[in-house]
C-alpha beads as a LAMMPS data file, in Angstrom:
LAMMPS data file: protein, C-alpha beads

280 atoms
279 bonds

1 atom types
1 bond types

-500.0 500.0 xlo xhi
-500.0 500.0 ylo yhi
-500.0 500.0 zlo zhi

Masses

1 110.0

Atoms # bond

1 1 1 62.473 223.298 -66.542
2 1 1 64.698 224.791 -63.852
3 1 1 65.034 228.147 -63.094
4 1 1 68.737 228.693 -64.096
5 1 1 68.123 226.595 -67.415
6 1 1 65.556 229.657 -67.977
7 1 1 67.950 231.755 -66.892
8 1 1 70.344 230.595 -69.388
9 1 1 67.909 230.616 -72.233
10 1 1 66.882 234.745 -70.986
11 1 1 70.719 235.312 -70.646
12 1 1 72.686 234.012 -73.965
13 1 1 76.362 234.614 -73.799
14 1 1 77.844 237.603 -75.663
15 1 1 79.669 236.804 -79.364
16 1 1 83.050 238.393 -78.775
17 1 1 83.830 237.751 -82.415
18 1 1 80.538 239.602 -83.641
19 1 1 81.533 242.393 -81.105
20 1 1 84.734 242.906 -82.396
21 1 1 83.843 243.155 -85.752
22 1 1 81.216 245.387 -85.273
23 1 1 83.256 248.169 -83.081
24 1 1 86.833 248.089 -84.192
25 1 1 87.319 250.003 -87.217
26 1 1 90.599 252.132 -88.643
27 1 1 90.817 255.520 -87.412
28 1 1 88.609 254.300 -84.396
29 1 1 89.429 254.426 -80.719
30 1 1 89.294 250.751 -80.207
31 1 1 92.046 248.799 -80.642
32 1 1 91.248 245.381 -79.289
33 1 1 88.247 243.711 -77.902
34 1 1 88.279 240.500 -75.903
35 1 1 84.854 238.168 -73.550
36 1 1 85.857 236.215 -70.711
37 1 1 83.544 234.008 -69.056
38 1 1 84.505 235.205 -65.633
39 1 1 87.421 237.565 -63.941
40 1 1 87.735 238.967 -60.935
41 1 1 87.906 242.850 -61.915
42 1 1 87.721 243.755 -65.436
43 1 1 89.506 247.375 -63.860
44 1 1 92.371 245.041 -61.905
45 1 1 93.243 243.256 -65.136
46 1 1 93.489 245.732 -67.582
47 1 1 95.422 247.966 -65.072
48 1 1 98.322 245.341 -64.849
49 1 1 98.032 245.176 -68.644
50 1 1 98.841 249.121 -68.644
51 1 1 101.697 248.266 -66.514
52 1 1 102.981 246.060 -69.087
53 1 1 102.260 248.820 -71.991
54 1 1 99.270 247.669 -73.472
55 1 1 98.231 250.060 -76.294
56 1 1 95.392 252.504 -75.725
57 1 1 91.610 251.373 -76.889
58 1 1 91.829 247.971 -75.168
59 1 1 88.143 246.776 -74.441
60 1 1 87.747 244.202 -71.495
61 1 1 84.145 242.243 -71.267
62 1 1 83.506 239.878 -68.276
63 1 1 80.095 238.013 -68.269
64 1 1 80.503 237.831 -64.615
65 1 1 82.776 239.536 -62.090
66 1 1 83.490 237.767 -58.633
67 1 1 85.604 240.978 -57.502
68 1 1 84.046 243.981 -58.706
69 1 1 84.349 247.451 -57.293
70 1 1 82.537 249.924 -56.999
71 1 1 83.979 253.633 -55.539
72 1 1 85.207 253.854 -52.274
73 1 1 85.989 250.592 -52.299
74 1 1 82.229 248.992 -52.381
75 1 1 82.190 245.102 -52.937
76 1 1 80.049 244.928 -56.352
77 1 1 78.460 241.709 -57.946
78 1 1 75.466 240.505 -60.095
79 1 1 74.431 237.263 -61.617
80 1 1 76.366 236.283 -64.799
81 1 1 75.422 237.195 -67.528
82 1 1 72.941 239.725 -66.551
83 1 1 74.384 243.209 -67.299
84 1 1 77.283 244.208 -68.806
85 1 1 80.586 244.415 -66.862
86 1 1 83.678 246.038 -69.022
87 1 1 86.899 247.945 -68.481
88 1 1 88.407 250.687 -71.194
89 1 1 92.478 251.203 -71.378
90 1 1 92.942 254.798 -71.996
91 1 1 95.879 256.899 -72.834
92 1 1 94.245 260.478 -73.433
93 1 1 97.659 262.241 -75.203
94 1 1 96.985 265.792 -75.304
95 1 1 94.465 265.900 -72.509
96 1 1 96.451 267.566 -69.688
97 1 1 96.242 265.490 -66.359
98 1 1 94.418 267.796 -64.691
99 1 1 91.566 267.306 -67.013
100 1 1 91.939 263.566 -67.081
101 1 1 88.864 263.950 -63.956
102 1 1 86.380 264.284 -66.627
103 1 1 86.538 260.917 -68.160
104 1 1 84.626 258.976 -65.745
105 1 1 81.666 262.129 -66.623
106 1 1 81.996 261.377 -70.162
107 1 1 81.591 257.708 -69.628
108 1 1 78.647 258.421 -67.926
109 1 1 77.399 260.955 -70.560
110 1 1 78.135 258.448 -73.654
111 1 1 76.176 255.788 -71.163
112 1 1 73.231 257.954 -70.685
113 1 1 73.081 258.907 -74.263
114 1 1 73.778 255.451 -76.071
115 1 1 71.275 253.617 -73.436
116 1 1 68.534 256.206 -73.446
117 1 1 67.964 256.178 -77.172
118 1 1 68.683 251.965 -77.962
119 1 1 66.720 250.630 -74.494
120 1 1 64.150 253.670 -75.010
121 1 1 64.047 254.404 -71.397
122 1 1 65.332 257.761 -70.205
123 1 1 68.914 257.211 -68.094
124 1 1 69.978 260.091 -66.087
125 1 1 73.398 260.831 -64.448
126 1 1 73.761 261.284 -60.676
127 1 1 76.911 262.830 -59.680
128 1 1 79.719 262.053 -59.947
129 1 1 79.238 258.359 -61.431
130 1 1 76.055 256.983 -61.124
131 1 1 73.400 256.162 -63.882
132 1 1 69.924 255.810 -62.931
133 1 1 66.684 254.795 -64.068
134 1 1 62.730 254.979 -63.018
135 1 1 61.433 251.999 -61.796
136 1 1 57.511 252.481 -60.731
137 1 1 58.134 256.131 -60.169
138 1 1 61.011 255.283 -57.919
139 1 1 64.927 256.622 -58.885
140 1 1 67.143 253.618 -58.976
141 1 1 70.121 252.894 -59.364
142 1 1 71.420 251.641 -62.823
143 1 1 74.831 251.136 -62.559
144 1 1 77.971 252.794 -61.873
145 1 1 81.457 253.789 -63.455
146 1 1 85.308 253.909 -61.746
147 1 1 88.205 255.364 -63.211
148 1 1 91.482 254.416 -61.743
149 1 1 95.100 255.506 -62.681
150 1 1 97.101 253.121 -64.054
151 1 1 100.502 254.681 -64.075
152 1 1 100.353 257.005 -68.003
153 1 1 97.189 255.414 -68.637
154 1 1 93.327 255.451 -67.336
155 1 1 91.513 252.520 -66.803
156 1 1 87.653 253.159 -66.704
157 1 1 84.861 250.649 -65.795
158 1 1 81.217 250.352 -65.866
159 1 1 79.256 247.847 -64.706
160 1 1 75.171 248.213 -65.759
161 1 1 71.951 245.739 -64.444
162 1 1 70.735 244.828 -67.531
163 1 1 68.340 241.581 -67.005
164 1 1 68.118 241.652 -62.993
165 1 1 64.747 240.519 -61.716
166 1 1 63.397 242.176 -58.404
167 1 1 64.628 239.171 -56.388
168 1 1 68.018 239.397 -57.819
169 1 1 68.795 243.567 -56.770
170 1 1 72.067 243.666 -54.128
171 1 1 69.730 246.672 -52.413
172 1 1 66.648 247.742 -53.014
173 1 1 67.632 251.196 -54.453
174 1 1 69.148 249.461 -57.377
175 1 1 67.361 248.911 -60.770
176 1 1 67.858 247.544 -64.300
177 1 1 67.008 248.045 -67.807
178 1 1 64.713 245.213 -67.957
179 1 1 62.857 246.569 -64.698
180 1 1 61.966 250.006 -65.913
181 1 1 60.439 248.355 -68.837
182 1 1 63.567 249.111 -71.523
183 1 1 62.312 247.832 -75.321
184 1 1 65.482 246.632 -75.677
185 1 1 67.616 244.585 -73.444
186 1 1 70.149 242.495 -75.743
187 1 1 73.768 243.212 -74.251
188 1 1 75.336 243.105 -77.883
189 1 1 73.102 246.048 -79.689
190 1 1 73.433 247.796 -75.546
191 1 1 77.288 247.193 -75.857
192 1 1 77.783 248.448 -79.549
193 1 1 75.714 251.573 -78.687
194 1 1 77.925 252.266 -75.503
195 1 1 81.152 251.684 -77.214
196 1 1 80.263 253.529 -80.400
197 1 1 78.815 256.842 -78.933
198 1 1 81.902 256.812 -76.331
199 1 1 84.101 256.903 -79.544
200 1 1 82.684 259.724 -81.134
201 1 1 82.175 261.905 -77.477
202 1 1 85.975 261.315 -76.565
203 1 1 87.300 262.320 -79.573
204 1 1 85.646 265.214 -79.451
205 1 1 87.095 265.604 -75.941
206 1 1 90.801 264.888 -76.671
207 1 1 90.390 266.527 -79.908
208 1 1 89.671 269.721 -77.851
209 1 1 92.339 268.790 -75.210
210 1 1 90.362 267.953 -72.767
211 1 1 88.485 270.944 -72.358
212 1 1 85.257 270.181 -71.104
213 1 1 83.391 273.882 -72.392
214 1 1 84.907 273.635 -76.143
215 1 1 84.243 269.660 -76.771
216 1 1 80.840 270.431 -75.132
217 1 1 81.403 267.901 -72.665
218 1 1 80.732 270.224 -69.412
219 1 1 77.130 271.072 -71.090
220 1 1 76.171 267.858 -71.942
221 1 1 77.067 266.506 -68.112
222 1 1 74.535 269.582 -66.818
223 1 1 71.755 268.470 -69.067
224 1 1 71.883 264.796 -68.014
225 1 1 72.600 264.974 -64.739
226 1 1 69.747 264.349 -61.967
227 1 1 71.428 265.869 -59.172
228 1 1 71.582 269.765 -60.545
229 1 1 68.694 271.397 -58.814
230 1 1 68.138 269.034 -56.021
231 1 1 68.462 268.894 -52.480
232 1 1 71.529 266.776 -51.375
233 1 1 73.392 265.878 -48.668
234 1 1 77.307 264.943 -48.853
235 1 1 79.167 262.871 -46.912
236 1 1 82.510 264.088 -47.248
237 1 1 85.712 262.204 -46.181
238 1 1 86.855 262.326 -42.752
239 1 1 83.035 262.175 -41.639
240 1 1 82.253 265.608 -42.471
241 1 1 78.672 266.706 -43.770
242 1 1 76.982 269.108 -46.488
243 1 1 73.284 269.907 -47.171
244 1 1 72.186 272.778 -49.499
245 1 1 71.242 272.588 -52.963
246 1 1 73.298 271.151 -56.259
247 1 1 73.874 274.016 -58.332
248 1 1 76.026 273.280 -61.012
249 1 1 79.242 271.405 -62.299
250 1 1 81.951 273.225 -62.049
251 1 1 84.715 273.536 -65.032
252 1 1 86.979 270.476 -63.130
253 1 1 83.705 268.427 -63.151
254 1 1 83.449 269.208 -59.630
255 1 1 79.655 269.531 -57.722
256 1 1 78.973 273.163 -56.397
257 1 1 76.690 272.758 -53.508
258 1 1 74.079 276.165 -52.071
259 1 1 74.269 275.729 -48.464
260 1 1 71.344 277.084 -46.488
261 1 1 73.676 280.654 -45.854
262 1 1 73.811 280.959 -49.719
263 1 1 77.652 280.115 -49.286
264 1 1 78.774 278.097 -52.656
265 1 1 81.331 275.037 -52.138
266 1 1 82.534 273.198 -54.999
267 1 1 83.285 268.968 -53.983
268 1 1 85.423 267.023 -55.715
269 1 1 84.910 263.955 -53.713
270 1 1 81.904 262.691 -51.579
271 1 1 78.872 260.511 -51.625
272 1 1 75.873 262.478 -52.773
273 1 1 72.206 261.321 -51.274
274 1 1 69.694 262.887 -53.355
275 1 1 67.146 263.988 -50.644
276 1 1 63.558 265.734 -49.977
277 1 1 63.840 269.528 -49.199
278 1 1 62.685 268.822 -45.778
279 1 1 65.065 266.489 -45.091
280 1 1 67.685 268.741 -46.041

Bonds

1 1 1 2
2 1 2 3
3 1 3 4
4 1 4 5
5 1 5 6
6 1 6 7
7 1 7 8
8 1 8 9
9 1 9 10
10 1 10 11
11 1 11 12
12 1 12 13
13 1 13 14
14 1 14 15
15 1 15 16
16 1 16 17
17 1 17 18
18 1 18 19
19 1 19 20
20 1 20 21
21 1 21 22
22 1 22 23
23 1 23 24
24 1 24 25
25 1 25 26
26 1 26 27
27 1 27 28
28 1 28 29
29 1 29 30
30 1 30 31
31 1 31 32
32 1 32 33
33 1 33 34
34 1 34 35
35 1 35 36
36 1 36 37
37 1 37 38
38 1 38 39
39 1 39 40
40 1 40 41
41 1 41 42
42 1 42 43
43 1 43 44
44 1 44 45
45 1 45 46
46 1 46 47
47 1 47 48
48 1 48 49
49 1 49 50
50 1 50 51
51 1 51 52
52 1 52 53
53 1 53 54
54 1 54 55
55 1 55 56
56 1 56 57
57 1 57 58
58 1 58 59
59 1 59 60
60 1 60 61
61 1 61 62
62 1 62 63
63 1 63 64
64 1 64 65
65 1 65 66
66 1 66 67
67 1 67 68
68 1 68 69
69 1 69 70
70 1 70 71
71 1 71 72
72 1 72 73
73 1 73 74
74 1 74 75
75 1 75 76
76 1 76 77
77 1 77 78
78 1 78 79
79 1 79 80
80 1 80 81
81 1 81 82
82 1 82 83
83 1 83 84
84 1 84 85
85 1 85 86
86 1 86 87
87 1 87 88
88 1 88 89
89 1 89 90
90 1 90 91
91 1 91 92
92 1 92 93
93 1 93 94
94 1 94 95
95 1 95 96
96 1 96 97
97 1 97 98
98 1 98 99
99 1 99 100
100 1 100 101
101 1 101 102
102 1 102 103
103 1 103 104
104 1 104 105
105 1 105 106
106 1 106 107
107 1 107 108
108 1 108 109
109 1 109 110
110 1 110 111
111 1 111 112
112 1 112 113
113 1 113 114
114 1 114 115
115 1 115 116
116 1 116 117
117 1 117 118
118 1 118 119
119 1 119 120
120 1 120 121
121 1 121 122
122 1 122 123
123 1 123 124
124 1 124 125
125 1 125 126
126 1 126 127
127 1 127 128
128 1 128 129
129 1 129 130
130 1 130 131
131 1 131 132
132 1 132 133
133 1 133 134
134 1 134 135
135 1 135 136
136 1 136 137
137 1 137 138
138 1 138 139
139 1 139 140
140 1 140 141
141 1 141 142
142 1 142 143
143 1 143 144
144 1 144 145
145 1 145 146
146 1 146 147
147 1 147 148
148 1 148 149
149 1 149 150
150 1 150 151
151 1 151 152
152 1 152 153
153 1 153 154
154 1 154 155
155 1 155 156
156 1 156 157
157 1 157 158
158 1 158 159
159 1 159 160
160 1 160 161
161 1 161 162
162 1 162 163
163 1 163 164
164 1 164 165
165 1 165 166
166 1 166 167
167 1 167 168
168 1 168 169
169 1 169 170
170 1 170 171
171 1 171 172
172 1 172 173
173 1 173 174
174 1 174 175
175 1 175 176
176 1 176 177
177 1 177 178
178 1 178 179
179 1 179 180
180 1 180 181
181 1 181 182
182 1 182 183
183 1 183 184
184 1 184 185
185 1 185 186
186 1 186 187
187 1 187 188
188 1 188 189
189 1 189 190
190 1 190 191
191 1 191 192
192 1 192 193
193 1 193 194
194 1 194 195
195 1 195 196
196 1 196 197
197 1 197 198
198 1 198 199
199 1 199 200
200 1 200 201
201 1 201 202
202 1 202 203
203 1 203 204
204 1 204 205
205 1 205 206
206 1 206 207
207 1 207 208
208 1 208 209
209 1 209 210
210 1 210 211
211 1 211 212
212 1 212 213
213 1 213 214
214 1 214 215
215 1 215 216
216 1 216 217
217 1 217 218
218 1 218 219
219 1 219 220
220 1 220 221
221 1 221 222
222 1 222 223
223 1 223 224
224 1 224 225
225 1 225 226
226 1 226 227
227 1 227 228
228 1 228 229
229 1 229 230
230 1 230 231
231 1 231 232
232 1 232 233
233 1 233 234
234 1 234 235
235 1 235 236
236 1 236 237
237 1 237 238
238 1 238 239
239 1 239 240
240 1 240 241
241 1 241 242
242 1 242 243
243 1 243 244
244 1 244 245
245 1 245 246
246 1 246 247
247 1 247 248
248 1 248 249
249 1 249 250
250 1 250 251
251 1 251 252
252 1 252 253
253 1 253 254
254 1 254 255
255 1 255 256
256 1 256 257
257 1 257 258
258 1 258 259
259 1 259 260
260 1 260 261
261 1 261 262
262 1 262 263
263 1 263 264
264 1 264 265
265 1 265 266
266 1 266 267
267 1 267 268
268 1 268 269
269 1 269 270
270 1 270 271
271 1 271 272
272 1 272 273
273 1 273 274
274 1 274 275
275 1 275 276
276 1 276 277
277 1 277 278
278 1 278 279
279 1 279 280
């Protein structure tokens, strides 16, 4: 037997009528839930959706992406079927815009959470939007979230390594669920988990206006994420550089970085390298 008919038989395709029933319910965030076999960017098409006033709780699947992004623009792209690759259409009335920064952290938060407990492997957060996992004592990257504007609305994807072999990683820091061992690995029960805990966090959120101390959110970030108390390094936009140590998260979900003269910065953009204390 060939290696993609194995592939196939390791990889089923997801039931987007099973889905749906399972996750939309009255009163619930979700609104509408549709599979396609393949789509450029899950984030691309649901933005021009927004444009065209799609309602708020839209959920966008793609088996496979040929056009994924990752932040700052990164090219991103896995086998089909092998993770799970979906866009949310948000409209957080309420929430004042200046607090709409948080909702790529709570993604990442319901992630952690819903993951952790279904795959029984611990998923940590590394700021601002990446999820990792061990993989023989090694951090590795998981998967990542974007949120993008889409005029009144917020789209937000994720894109997660579920079933990746070694052979199949884009880099060798990446990882997947099936790699550090995860007892469970079926995208459906992974998907309902993810969808249903992001639910319950955000309207706790918006039901607290966005606030990220009352709804709890802020605290929950801290205690997930993998980057508070490390050495880092950030690469900051226009080629700039900062090493010290990650302190905290700051109430606008910002990183506040201990520079060797004890000075504290707060970053709101950057790529964070999580790094020895002697190479700091």
């Amino acid at each position: 037997m060939s290696s993609s008919q194995w592939s196939d038989l390791d990889r089923p395709p997801l039931r987007g009528a099973a889905l749906e029933r399972a996750v939309l319910r009255p009163g619930g965030l979700w609104t509408s839930l549709r599979v396609v076999t393949q789509t450029g960017s899950t984030n691309s098409d649901l933005a021009a959706e927004a444009a065209r006033g799609a309602a708020a709780g839209a959920v966008l699947v793609a088996e496979e992406q040929t056009a994924g992004r990752g932040r700052l623009e990164r090219r991103w792209s896995a086998p089909a079927r092998s993770g799970i690759f979906l866009s949310m259409l948000l409209r957080p009335d309420g929430v004042p815009k200046q607090r709409w920064g948080w909702l790529p952290l709570l993604v990442g938060v319901s992630a952690a959470s819903a993951l952790s407990q279904v795959a029984g492997v611990e998923v940590r957060l590394k700021w601002p939007n990446d999820l990792l996992v061990d993989v023989g004592g090694e951090e590795r990257k998981l998967g990542g979230i974007l949120a993008e504007l889409a005029g009144d609305a917020v789209v937000v994807g994720i894109g997660l390594n579920v079933s990746l072999r070694e052979e199949e990683l884009p880099v060798p820091a990446a990882g997947s669920l099936a790699l550090a061992g995860a007892a469970v690995t079926d995208r459906e029960t992974l998907l309902r988990a993810l969808l249903r805990t992001f639910d319950e966090l955000y309207a706790d959120w918006a039901g607290a206006a966005g606030d990220p101390e009352a709804s709890g959110l802020r605290a929950a970030y801290a205690a997930q994420c993998a980057t508070l108390g490390r050495s880092v390094r950030v690469e900051l936009p226009g080629g700039r550089e900062l090493l010290g140590e990650a302190v905290a998260v700051d109430g606008d979900g910002r990183l506040v970085v201990r520079d060797g003269a004890g000075e504290e910065r707060a970053v709101g953009a950057g790529d964070v390298l999580h790094v020895r204390p002697q190479q700091a």
